[in-house]
C-alpha positions, 0 to 999 in steps of 0.5 A: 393730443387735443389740438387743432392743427389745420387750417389758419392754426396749420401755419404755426408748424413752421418754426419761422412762422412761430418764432416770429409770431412769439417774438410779436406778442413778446415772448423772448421777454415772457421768457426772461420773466420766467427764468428771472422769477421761477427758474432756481440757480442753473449754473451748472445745473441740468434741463430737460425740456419736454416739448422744446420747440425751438429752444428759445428758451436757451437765450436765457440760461447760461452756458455751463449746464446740461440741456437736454430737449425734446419735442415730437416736430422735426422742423422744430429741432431742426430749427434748434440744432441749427440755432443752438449747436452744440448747446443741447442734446436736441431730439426730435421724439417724444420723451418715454420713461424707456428713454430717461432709464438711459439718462441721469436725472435732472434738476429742472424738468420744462413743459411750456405750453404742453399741458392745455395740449393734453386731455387729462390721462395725458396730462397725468402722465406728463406729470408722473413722467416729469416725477421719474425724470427728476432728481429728489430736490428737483423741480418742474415747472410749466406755463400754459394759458388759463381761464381764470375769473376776472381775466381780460374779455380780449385775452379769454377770446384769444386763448378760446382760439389757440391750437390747445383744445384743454385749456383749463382753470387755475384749479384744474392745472393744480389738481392734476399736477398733485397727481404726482407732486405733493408740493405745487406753487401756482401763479396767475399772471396776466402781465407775460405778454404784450398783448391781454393774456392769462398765465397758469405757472406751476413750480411742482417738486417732490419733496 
C-alpha cells in the first residue's frame, strides 16, 4: 500500500484525531453531498464499505438496510461498533474474495479514499473485487483527491502532502476502474470541502 504513515501524518491512525480532523475541513457535509448526488435509493438496500474508517458515512443513510464495513484499522472499528452499534457488521480486516463467497451480494460497494492508497495492481484488484461483490445492476462508487488541470495551487499543495503516495489524474482514475467496469461515470468536483481541494468520483457498474 503506498502511503506514508509516520511522522506528523502517524497522528491520522487515531480515530479521535481524524473524525475531528474531517469534521474541519467539512467532511460530514462532502458526505452529505455525495450520498444526495451519486448514492442510488438505499432504503432497504445493502452496503459494502471497503475501508470503512469509522462508518461516518452511516449518518446519512437510513436505517433499514444492510451495511456491512470493513477497514484493516482496529481502532477504527472500534471507533465504528462503539458509535454505530447494531447499525453494521463492522470488521476490522481486509476484504478477500474467500470472504465475500460467505456473503450475498450487494447493491452498493463504497471505497473512499482507498485508491490514491493503492499502486495500480492493487488498485486493479480493488476493482475486480468491487465487480465479485456486486449484484448485476449493482454500483461502485469512490472519491478519492485528484490532480487535475486548473485546480486551486493551495488545494494541489494540500493533496501533494496526504498519506496516499498514488494520487492520480481524472484519466488515471478512469482507466483503471475500466479494468473491470465497462461502464464508469466520472465527476471532477472542487466544491466537497471547505477548504480548496479536487475530487475524482466514480459511479463504476457492470451493465
Amino acid at each position: 500500500m503506498a502511503q506514508i504513515t509516520t511522522g506528523f501524518r502517524a497522528i491520522f491512525s487515531h480515530p479521535a484525531v481524524y473524525n475531528l480532523a474531517q469534521r474541519a475541513v467539512g467532511a460530514e457535509r462532502a458526505r452529505r453531498m455525495l450520498v444526495r448526488d451519486y448514492f442510488p435509493p438505499m432504503q432497504g438496500k445493502s452496503i459494502l464499505d471497503i475501508g470503512c474508517g469509522t462508518a461516518e458515512i452511516l449518518r446519512h443513510l437510513p436505517e433499514e438496510m444492510r451495511y456491512s464495513g470493513f477497514d484493516a484499522s482496529e481502532a477504527y472499528i472500534d471507533k465504528a461498533r462503539l458509535e454505530f452499534g447494531q447499525r453494521g457488521d463492522f470488521r476490522a480486516e481486509l476484504v478477500s474474495e474467500a470472504t465475500l463467497d460467505g456473503m450475498a451480494q450487494f447493491d452498493v460497494v463504497l471505497a473512499f479514499g482507498l485508491l490514491h492508497h493503492l499502486d495500480d495492481d492493487d488498485a486493479v484488484s480493488l476493482f475486480r473485487l468491487a465487480a465479485h461483490a456486486l449484484k448485476p445492476d449493482g454500483m461502485l462508487i469512490t472519491m478519492d483527491p485528484v490532480f487535475a488541470p486548473g485546480q486551486n495551487p493551495l488545494g494541489r499543495w494540500l493533496i501533494s502532502r496526504d498519506r496516499g503516495r498514488s494520487v492520480r489524474s481524472p484519466e488515471a482514475y478512469h482507466a483503471l476502474a475500466r479494468s473491470s467496469f465497462p461502464l464508469v461515470n466520472h465527476h471532477l468536483r472542487h466544491d466537497m470541502l471547505n477548504i480548496p481541494y479536487s475530487h475524482s468520483i466514480m459511479q463504476c457498474t457492470l451493465r
